[in-house]
TORDREN-582788 format. One record per atom (N, C-alpha, C, CB): x, y, z. Coordinates in steps of 0.001 Angstrom, whole numbers, plus 500000, padded with zeros to 6 digits. Glycine has a CB too. Layout:
N
XYZ ...
! end
This chain:
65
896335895286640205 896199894230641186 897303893193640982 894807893576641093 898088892762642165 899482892084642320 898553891094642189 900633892212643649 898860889428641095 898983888171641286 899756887754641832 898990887635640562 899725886867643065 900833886445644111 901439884591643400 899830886378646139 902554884765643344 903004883318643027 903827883022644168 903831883108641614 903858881697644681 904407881124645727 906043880577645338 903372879974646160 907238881065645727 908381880737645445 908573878756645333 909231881579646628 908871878490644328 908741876724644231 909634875888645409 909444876134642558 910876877427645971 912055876599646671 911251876686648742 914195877832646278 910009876944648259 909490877603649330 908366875803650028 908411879442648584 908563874763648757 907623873746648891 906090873926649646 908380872777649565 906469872569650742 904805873009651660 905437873195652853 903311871663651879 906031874401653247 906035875106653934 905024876061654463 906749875396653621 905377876423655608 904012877843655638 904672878938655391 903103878242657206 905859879757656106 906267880248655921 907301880755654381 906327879997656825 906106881272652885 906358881098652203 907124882569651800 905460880448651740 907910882915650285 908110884104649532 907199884006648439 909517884305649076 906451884754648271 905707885418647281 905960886435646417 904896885766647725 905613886198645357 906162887198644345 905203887723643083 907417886512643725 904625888512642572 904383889698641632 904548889959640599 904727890468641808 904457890172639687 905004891202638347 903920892505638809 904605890383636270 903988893466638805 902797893783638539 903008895208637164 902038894179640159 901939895451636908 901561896412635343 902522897718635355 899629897126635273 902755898357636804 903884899310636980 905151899010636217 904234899380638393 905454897796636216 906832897319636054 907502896937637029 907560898101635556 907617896872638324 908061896807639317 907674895187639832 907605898003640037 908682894703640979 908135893195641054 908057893814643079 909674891361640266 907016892915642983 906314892627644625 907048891534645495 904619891995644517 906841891576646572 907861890429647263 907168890553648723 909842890857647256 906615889383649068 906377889477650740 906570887930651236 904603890110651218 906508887781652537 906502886628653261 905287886518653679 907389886543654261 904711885294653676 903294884878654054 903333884990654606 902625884118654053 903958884776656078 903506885369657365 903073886804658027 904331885079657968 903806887923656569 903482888826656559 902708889428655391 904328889230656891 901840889382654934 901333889936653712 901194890870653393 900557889742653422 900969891892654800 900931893518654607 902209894022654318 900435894320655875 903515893782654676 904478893874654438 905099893439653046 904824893465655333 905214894659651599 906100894114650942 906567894883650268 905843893220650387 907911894252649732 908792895155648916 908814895443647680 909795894887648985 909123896137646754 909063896958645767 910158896849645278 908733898132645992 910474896221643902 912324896227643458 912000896403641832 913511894300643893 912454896812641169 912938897254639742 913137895430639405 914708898562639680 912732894893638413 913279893911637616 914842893847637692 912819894138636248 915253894868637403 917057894689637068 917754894571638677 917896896480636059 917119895192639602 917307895194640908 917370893803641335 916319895946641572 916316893389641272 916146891740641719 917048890905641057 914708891086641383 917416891016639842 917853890353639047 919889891024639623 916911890703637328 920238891744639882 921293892080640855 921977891205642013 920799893069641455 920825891587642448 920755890805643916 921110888959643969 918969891052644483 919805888749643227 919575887534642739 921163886822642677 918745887689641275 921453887571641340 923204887424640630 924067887454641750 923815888823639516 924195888465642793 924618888070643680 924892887288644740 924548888388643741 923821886746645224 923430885984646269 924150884660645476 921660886008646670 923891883838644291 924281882912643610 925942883182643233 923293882813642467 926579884347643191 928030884219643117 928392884342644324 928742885115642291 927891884565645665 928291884319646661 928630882893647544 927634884959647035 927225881855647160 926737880768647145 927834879819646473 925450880864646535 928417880149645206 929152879759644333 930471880169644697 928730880143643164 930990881099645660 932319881215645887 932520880476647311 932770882756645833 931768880368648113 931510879507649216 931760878231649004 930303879579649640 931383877514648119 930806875905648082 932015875664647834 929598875232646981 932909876510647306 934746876248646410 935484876349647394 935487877484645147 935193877218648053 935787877684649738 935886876290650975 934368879033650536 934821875544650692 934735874715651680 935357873252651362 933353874694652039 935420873085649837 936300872090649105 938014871790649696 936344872721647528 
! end
């Protein structure tokens, strides 16, 4: 059974990201608006992505300087 945690960057919003560990090993991911809907990613996967999205974020902000 997935414990759902509410993303912190998500505040009091409604439209939240939710997130998982669950006992598989695998991490859970849905949008509150959708709950039936969610994704399935490997720890190292997320943690990829993640890394990405933030060196993208980080080559941008230098870009606009």
């Amino acid at each position: 059974m997935a414990v759902w945690q509410k993303s912190s960057y998500s505040g009091t919003a409604s439209n939240c990201l939710n997130i998982a560990a669950v006992g598989d090993g695998t991490v859970r991911l849905r949008e509150s608006d959708d709950p039936d809907t969610v994704l399935v990613v490997a720890p190292a996967s997320l943690r990829a992505l993640l890394a990405a999205i933030r060196s993208h974020r980080h080559r941008h902000r230098h870009q606009l300087r």
